[in-house]
PALUMPA-206068 format. One record per residue: x, y, z of N, C-alpha, C in turn. Coordinates in steps of 0.02 Angstrom, whole numbers, plus 50000, padded with zeros to 5 digits. Each point is the difference from the previous one (the first is absolute). Layout:
<nodes>
- nx / ny / nz / cax / cay / caz / cx / cy / cz
- X / Y / Z / X / Y / Z / X / Y / Z
...
</nodes>
This chain:
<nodes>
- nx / ny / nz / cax / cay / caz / cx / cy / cz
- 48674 / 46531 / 51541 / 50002 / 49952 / 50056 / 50051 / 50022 / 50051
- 49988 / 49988 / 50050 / 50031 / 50035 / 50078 / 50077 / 49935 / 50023
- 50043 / 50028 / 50001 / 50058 / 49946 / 49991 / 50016 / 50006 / 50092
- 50046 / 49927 / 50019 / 50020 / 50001 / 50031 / 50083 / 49978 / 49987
- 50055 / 50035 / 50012 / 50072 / 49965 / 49999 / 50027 / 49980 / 50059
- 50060 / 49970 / 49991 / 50015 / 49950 / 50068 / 50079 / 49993 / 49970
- 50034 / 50002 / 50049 / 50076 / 49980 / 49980 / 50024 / 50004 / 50102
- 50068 / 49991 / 49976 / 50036 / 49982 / 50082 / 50038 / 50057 / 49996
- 50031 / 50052 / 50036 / 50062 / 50044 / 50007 / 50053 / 49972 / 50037
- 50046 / 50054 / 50017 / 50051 / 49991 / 50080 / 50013 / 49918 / 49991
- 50046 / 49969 / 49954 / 50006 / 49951 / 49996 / 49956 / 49936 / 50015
- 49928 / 50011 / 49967 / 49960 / 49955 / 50035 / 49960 / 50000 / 50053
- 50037 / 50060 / 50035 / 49975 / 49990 / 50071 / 49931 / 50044 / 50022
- 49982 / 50049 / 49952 / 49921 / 50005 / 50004 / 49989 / 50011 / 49932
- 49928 / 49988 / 50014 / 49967 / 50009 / 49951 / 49946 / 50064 / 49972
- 49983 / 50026 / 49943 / 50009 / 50058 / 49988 / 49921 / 49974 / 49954
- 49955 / 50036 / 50008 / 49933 / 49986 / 49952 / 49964 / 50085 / 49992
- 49978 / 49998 / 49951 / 49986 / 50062 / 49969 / 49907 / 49993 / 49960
- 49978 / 50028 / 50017 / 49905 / 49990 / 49987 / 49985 / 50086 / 49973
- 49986 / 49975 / 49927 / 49952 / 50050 / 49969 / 49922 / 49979 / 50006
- 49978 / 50042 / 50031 / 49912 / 49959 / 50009 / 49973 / 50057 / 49968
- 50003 / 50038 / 49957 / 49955 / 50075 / 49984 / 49940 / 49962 / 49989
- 49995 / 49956 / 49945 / 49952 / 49974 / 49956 / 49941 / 49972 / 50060
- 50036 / 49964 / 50054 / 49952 / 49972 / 50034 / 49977 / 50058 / 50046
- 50032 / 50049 / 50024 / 49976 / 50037 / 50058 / 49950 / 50073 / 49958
- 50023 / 50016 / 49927 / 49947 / 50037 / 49979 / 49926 / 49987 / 49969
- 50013 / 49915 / 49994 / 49929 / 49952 / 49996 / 49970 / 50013 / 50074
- 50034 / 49989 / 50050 / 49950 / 49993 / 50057 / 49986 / 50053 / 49989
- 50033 / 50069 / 49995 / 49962 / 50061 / 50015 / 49961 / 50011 / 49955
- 49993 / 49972 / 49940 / 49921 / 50010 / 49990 / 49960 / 49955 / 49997
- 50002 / 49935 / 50012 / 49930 / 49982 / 50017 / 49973 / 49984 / 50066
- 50060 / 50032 / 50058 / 49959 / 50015 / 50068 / 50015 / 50071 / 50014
- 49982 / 50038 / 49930 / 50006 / 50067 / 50025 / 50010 / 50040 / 50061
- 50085 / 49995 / 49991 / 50044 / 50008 / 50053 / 50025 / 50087 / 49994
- 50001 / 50016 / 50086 / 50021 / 50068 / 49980 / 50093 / 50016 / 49970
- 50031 / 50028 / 50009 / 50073 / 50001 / 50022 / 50024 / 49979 / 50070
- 49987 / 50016 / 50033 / 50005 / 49960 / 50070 / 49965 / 49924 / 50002
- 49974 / 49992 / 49971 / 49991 / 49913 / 50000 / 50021 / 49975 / 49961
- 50011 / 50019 / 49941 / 50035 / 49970 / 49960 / 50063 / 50019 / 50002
- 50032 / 50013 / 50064 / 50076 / 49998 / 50005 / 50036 / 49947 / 50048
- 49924 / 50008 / 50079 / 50027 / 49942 / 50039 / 49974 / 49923 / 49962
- 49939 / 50017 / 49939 / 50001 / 49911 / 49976 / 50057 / 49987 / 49972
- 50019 / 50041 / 49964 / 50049 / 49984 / 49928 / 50063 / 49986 / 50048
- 50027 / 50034 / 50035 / 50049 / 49986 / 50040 / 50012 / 49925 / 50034
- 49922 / 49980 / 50039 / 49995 / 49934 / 50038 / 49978 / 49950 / 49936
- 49972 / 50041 / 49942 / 50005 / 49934 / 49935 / 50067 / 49984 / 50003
- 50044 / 50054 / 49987 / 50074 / 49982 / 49972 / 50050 / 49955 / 50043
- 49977 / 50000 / 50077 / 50024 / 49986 / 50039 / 49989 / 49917 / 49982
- 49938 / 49968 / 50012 / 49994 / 49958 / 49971 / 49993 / 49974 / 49953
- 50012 / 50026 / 49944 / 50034 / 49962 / 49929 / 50058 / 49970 / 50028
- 50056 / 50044 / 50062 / 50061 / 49979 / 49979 / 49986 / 49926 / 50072
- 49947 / 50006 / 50041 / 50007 / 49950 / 50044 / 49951 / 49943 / 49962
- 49978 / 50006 / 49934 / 49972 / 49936 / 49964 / 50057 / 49967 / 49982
- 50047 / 50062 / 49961 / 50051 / 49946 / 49964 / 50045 / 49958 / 50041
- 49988 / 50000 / 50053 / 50048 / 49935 / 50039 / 49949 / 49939 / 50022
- 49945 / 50003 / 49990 / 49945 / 49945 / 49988 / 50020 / 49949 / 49968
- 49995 / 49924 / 50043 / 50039 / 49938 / 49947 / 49985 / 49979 / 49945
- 49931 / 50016 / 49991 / 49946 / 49967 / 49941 / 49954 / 50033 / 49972
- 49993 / 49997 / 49922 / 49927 / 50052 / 49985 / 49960 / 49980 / 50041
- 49968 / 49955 / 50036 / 49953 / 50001 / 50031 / 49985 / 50024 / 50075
- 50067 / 50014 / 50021 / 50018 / 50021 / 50060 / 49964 / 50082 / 49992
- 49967 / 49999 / 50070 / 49977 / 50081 / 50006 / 50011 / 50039 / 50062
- 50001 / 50080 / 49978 / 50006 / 50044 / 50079 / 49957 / 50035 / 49998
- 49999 / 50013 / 50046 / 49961 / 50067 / 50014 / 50003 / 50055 / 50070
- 49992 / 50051 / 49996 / 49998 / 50050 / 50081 / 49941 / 50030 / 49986
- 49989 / 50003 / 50070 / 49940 / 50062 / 50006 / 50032 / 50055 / 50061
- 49982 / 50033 / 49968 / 50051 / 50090 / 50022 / 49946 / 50019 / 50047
- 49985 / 49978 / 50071 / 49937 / 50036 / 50032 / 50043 / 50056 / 50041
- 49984 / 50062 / 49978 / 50022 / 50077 / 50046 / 49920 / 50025 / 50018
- 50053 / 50047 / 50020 / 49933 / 50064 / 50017 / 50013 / 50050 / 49967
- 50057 / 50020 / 49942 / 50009 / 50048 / 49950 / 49937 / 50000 / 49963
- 50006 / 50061 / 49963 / 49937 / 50000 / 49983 / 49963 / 49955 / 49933
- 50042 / 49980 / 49948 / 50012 / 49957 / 49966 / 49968 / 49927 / 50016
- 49982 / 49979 / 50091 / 49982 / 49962 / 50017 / 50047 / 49931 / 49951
- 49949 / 49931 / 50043 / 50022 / 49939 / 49966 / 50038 / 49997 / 49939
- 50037 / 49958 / 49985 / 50033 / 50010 / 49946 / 49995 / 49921 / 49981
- 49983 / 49956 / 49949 / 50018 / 49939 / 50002 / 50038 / 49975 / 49908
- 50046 / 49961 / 50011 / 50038 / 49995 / 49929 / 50023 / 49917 / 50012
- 49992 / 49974 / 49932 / 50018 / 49943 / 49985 / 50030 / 49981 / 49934
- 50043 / 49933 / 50019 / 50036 / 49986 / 49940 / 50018 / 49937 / 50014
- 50028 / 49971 / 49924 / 50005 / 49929 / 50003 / 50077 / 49975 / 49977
- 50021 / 49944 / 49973 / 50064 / 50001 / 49976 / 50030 / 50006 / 49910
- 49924 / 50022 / 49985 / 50000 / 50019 / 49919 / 50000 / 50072 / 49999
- 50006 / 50055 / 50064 / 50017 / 50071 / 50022 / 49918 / 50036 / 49953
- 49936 / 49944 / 50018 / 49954 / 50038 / 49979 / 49972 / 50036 / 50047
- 49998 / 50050 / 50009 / 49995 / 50052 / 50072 / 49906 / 50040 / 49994
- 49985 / 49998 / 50051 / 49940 / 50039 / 50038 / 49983 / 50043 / 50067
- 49967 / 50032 / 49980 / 49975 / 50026 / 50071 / 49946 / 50047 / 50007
- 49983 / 50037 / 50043 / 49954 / 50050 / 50017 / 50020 / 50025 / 50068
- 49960 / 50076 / 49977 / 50023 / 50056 / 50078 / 49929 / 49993 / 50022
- 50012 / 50023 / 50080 / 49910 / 49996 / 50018 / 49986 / 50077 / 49970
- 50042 / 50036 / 50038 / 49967 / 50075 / 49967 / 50066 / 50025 / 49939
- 49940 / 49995 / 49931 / 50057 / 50039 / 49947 / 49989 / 50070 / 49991
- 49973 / 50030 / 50057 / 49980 / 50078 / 49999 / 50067 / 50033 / 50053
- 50034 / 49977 / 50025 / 50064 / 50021 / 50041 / 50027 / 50060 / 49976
- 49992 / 50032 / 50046 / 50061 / 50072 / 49980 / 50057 / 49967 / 50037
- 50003 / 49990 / 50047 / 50076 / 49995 / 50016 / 50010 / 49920 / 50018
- 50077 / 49995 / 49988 / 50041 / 49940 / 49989 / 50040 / 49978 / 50048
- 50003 / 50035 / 50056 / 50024 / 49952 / 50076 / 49970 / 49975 / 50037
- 50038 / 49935 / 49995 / 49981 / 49954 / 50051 / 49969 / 49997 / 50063
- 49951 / 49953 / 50016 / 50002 / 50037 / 50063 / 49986 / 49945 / 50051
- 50015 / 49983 / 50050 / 50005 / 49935 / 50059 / 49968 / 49947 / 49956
- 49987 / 49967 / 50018 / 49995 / 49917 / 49992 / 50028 / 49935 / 49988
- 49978 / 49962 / 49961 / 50056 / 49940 / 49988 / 50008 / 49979 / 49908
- 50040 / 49961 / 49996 / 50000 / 49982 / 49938 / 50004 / 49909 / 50020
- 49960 / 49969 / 49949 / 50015 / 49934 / 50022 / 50011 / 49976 / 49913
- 50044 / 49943 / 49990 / 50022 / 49975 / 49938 / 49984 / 49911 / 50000
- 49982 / 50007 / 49976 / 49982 / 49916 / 49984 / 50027 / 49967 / 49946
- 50035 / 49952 / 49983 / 50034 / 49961 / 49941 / 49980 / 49931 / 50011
- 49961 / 49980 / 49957 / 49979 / 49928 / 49982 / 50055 / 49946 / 49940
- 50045 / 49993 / 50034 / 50025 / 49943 / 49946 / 49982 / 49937 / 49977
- 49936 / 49976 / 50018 / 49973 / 49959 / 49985 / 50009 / 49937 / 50061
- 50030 / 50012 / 50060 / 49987 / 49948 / 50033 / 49962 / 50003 / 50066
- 50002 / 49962 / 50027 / 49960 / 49989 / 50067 / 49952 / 50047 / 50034
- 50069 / 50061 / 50008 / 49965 / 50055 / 50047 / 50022 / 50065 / 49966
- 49977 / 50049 / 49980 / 50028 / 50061 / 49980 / 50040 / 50052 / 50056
- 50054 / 50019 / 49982 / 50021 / 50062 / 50040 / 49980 / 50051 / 49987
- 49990 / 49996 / 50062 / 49961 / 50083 / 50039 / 50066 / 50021 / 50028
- 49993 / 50088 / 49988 / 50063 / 50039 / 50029 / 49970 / 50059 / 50018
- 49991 / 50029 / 50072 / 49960 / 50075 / 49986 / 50050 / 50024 / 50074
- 50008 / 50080 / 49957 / 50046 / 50071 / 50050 / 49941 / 50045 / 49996
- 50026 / 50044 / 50050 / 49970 / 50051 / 50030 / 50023 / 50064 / 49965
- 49992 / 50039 / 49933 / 49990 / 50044 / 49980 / 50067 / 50054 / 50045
- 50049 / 50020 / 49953 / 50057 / 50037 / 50074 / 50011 / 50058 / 49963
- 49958 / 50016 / 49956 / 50037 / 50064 / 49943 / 49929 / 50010 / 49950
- 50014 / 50070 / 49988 / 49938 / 50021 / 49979 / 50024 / 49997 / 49899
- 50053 / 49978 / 50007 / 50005 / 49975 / 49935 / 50001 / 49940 / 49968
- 49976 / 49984 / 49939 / 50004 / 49915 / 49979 / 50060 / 49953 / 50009
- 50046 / 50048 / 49961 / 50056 / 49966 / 50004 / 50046 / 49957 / 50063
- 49993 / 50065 / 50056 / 50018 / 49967 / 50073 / 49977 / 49957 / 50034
- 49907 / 50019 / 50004 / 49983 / 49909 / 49996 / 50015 / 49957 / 49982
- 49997 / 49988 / 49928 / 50012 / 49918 / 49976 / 50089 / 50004 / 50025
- 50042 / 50046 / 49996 / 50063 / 49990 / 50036 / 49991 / 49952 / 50053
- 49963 / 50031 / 50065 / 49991 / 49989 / 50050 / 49991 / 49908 / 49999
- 49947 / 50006 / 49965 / 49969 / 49940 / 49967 / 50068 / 49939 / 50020
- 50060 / 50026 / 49928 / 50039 / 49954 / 49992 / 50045 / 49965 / 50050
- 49982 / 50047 / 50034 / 50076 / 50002 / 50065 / 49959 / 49971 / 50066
- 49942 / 49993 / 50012 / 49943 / 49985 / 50046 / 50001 / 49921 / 49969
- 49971 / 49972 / 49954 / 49969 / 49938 / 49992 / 50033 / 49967 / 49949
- 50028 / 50044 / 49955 / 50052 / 49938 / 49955 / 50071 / 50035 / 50021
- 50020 / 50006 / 50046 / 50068 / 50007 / 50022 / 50055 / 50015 / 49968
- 49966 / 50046 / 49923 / 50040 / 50022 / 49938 / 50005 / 50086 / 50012
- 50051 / 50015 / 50008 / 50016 / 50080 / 50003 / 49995 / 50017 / 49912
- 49947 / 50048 / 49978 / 49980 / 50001 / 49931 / 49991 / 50066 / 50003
- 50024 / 50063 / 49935 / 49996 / 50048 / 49991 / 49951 / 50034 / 49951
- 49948 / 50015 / 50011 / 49963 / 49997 / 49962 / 49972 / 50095 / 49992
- 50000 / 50010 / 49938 / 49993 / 50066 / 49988 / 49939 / 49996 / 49932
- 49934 / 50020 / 49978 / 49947 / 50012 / 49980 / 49980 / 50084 / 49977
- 49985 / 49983 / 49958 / 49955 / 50078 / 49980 / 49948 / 49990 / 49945
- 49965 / 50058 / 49979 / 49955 / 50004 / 49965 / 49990 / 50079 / 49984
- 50018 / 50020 / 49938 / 50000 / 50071 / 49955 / 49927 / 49988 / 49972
- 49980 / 50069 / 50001 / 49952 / 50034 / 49942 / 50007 / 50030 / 49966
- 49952 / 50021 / 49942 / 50001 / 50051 / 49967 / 49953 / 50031 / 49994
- 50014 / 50071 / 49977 / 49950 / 50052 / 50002 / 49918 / 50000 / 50024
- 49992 / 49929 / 49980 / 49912 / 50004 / 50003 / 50002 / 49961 / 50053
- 50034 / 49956 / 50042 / 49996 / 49972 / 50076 / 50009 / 49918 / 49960
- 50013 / 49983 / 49946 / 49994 / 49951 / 49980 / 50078 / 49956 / 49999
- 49988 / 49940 / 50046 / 50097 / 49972 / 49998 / 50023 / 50011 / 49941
- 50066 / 50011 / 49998 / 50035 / 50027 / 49979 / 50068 / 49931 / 49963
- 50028 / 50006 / 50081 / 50039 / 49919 / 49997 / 49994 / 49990 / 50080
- 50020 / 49934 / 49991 / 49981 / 49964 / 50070 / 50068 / 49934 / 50018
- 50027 / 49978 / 50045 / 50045 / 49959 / 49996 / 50056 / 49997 / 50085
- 50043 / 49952 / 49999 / 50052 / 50013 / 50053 / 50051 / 49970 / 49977
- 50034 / 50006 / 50055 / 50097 / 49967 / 49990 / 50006 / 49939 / 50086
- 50006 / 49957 / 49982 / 50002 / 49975 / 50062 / 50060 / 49947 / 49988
- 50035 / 50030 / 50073 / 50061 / 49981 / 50034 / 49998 / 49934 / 50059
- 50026 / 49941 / 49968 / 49986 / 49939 / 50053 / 50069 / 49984 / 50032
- 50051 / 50015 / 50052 / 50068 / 49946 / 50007 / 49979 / 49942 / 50038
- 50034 / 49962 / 49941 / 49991 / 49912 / 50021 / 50010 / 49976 / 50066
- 49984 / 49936 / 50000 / 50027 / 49972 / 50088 / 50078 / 50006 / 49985
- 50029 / 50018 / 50057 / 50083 / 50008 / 49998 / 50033 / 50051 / 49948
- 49948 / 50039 / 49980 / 50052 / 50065 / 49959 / 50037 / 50015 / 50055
- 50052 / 50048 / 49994 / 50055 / 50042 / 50034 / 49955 / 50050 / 50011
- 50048 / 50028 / 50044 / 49964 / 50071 / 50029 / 50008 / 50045 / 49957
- 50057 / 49995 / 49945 / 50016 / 50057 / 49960 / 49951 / 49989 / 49941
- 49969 / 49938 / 49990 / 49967 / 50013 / 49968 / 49923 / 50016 / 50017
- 49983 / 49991 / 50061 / 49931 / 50010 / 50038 / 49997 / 50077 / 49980
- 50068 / 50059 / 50032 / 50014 / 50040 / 49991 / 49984 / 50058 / 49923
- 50048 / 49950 / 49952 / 49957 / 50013 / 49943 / 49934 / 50012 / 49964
- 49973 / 49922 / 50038 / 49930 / 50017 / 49959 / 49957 / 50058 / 50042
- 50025 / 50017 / 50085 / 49955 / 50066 / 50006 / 50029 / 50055 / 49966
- 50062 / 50012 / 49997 / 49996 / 50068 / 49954 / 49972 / 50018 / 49949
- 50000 / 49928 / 49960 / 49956 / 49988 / 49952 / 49928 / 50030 / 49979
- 49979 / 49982 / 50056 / 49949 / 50007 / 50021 / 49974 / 50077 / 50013
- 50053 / 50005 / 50057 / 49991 / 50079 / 50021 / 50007 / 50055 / 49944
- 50040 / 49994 / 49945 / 50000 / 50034 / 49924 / 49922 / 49994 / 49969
- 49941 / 49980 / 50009 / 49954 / 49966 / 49986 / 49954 / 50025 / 50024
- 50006 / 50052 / 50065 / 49948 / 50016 / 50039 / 49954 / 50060 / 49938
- 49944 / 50023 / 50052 / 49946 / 50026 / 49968 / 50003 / 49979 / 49924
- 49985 / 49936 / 50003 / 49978 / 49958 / 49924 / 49965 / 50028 / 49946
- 49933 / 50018 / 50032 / 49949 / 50031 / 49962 / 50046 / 50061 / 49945
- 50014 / 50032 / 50043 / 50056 / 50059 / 49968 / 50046 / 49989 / 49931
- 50036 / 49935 / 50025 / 50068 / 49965 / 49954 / 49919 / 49986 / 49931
- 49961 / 49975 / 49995 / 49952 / 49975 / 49960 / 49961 / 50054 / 49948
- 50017 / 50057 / 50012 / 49960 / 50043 / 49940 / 50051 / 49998 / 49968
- 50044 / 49988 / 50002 / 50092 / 50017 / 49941 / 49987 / 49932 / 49954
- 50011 / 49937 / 50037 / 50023 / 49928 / 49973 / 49956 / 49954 / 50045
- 49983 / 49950 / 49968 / 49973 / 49943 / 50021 / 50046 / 49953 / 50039
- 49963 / 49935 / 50056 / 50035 / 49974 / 50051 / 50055 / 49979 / 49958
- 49985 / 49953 / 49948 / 50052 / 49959 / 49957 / 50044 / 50038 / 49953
- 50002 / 50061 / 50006 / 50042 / 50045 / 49971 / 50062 / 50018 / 50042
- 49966 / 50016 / 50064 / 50042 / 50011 / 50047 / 50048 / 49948 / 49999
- 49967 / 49926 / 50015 / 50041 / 49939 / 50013 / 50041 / 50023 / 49980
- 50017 / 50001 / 49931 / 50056 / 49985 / 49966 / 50040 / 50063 / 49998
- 49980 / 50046 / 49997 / 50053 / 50058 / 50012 / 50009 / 49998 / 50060
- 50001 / 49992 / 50059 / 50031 / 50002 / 50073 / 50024 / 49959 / 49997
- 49971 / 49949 / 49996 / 50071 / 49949 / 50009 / 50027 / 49948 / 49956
- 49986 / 50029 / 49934 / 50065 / 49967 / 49922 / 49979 / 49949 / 50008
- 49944 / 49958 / 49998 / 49988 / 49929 / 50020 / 49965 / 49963 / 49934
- 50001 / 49951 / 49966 / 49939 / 49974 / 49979 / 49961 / 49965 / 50023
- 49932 / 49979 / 50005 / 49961 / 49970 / 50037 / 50034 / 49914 / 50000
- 49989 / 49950 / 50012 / 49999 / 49933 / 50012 / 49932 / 49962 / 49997
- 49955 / 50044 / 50027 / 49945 / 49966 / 49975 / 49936 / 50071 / 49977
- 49986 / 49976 / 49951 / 49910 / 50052 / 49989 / 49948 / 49984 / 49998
- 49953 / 50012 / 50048 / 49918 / 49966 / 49987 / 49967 / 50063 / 49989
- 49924 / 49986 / 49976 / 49943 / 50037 / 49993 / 49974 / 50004 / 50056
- 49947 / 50032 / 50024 / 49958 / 50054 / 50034 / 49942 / 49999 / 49971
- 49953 / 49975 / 50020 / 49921 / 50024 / 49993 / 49958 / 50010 / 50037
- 49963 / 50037 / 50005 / 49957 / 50014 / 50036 / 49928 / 49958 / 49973
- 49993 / 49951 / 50043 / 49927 / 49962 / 49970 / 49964 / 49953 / 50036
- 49937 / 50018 / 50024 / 49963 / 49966 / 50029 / 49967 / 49945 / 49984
- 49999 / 49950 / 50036 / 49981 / 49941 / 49998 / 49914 / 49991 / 49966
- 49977 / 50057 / 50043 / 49907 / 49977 / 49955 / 49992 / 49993 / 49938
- 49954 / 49978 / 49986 / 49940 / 49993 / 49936 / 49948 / 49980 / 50013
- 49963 / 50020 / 49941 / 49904 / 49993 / 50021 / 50006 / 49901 / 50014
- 50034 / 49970 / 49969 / 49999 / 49926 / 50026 / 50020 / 49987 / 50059
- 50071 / 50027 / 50005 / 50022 / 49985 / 50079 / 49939 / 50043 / 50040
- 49964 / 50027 / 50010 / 49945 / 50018 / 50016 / 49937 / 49959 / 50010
- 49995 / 49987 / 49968 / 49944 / 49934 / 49975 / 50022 / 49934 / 50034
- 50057 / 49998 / 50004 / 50027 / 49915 / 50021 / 49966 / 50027 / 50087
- 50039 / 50057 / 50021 / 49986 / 50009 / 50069 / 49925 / 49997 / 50034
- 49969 / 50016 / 49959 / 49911 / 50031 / 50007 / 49979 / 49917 / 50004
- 50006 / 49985 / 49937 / 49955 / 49912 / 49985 / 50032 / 49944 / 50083
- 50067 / 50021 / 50006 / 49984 / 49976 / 50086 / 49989 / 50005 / 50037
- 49968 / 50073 / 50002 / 49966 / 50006 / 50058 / 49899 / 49962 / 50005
- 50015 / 49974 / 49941 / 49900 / 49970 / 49992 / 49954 / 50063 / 49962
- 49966 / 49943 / 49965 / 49940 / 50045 / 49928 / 49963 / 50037 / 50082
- 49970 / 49977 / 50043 / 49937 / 50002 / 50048 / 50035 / 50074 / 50027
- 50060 / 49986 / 50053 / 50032 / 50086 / 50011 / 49996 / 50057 / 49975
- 50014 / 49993 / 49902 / 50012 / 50036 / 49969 / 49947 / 50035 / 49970
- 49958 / 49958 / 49993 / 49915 / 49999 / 49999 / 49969 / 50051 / 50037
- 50024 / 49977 / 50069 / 49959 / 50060 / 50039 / 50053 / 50070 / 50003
- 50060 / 50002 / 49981 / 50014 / 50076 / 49989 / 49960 / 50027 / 49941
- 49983 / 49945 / 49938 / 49993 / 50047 / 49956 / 49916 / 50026 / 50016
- 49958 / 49978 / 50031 / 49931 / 50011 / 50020 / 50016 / 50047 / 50033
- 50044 / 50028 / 50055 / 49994 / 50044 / 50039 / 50065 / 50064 / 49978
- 50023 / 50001 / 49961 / 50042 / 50054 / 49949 / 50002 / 50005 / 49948
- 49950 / 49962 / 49948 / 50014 / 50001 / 49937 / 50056 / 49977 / 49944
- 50051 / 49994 / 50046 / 50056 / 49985 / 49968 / 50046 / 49969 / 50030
- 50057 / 49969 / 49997 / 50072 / 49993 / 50056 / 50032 / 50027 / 49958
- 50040 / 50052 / 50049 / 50055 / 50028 / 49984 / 50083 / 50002 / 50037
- 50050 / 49968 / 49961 / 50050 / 49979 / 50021 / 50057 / 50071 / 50007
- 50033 / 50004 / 50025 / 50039 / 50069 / 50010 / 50062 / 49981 / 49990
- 50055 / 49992 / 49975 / 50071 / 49993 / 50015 / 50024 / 50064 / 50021
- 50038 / 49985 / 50063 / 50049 / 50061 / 50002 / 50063 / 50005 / 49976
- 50030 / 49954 / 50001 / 50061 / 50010 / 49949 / 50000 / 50014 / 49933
- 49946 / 50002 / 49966 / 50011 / 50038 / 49929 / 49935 / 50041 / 49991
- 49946 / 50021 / 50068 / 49960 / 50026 / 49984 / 49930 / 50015 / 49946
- 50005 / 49919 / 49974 / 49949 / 49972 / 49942 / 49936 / 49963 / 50047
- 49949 / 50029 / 49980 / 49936 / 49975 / 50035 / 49971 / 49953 / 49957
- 49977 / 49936 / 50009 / 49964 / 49940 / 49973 / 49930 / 49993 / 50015
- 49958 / 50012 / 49943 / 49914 / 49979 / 50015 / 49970 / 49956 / 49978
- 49966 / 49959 / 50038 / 49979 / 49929 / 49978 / 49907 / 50007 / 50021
- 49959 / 50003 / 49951 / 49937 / 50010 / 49995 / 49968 / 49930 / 50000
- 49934 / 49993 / 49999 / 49985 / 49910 / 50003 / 49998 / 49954 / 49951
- 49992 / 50038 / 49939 / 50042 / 49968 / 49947 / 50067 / 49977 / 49988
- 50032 / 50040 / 50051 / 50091 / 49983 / 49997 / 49999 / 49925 / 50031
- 49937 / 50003 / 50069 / 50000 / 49945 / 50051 / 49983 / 49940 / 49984
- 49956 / 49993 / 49929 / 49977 / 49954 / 49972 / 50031 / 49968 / 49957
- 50056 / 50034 / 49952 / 50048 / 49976 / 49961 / 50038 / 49953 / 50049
- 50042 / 50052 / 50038 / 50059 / 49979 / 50061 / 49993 / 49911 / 50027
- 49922 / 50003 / 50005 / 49962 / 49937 / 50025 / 49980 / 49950 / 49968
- 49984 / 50015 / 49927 / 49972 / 49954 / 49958 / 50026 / 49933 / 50001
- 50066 / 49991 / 50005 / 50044 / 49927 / 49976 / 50023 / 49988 / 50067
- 49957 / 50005 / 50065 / 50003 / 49993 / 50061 / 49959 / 49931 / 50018
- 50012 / 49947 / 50020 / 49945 / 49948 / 50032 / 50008 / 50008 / 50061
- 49909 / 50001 / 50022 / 49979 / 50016 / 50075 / 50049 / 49991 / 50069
- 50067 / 49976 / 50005 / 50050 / 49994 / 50021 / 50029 / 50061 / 50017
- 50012 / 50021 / 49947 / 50058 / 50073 / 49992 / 50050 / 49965 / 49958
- 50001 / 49946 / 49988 / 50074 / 49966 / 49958 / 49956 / 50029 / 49923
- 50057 / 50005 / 49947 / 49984 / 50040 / 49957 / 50025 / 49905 / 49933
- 49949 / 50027 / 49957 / 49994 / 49935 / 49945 / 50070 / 49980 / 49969
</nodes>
């Protein structure tokens, strides 16, 4: 299981979080058979948001971004909730290369009330990391240091995957703002630091710390052939009817975990049976 730690440094005054995601970012790469270049900018923008789930108020609270560039990697979209169960999909997992390239990133966080926040920047760096930087310092007015990678091995298959991310609080000192970039700056080319030791290895040897808090990491999508079925039976037997006359089948696609769902007219007749002519179900 893919850990996240959490503790305070610099007397409190920032905060210091550390994300091993191997488990989740070498699952994506194989079941959206991802090259190395896509499975470096997902795993990276997974990891990114693991660590922007865990400040989510409520398991039920959710985020999500969609990464639209013109790199070649195209769209990027990832989601997560406040139980850090994480998803996503690349548009193209055939990418040779891994820079960024113009567009926007927009982030959405639903805490469950009224109106959801929307937050979207303009893409300023052909790397992940400097975006969602950008990100922090643009729309949540948090100067955040954020450093990401993703190792392979021999056969192109992740390796380890993870980051170190540097937050100073409202009203840290400068000496300690100071701190957490050097911090930081010791940290650069991530990917690199990651074939030796894992993110949460590092934690603790750089900076002598024990965590304060530890959660899990999963990577896991919301479908099933029912949650499937709940969606279909509202759309009406008569709709569904005429797809299956004119395709033989309905077929449901998820992209976040890449599992296809087929529902034949026998599926349509079960689904329906304990249905009165209404649509309200017995």
């Amino acid at each position: 299981m893919d850990k996240l730690l959490r503790t305070l440094i610099e007397d409190g005054q920032v905060s210091l979080v550390a994300i091993d995601s191997t488990e989740m970012v070498r699952h994506a790469q194989i079941i959206h058979n991802l090259t190395e270049a896509s499975a470096r900018v997902f795993g990276r923008i997974l990891t990114v948001m693991s660590y922007m789930s865990c400040w989510l108020k409520g398991e039920h609270s959710e985020l999500s971004v969609n990464f639209k560039h013109h790199g070649e990697t195209g769209e990027v979209c990832v989601s997560g909730d406040g139980n850090l169960y994480m998803r996503g999909y690349v548009y193209n997992p055939f990418a040779q290369n891994e820079e960024i390239g113009k567009g926007y990133m927009t982030v959405v966080r639903d805490d469950n009330y009224k109106r959801p926040f929307v937050g979207t920047c303009e893409m300023v760096s052909k790397d992940v990391d400097e975006n969602f930087e950008y990100y922090y310092r643009l729309s949540e007015q948090l100067p955040t240091y954020i450093r990401t990678g993703v190792s392979f091995d021999e056969h192109g298959l992740c390796q380890r995957a993870g980051g170190i991310f540097l937050q100073p609080m409202p009203g840290a000192s400068d000496i300690a703002k100071q701190s957490a970039k050097l911090a930081a700056d010791d940290f650069s080319a991530f990917s690199e630091r990651l074939k030796d030791k894992a993110a949460c290895d590092l934690f603790k040897e750089y900076f002598s710390v024990d965590a304060t808090e530890e959660r899990d990491i999963e990577y896991r999508c919301r479908c099933s052939r029912e949650y499937i079925a709940g969606v279909l039976t509202s759309m009406g037997k008569a709709e569904l009817d005429e797809i299956i006359r004119a395709e033989g089948k309905i077929n449901v696609h998820c992209h976040y975990c890449n599992s296809d769902y087929d529902f034949f007219e026998e599926d349509l007749e079960e689904l329906f049976q304990n249905q009165t002519p209404d649509g309200d179900t017995d």
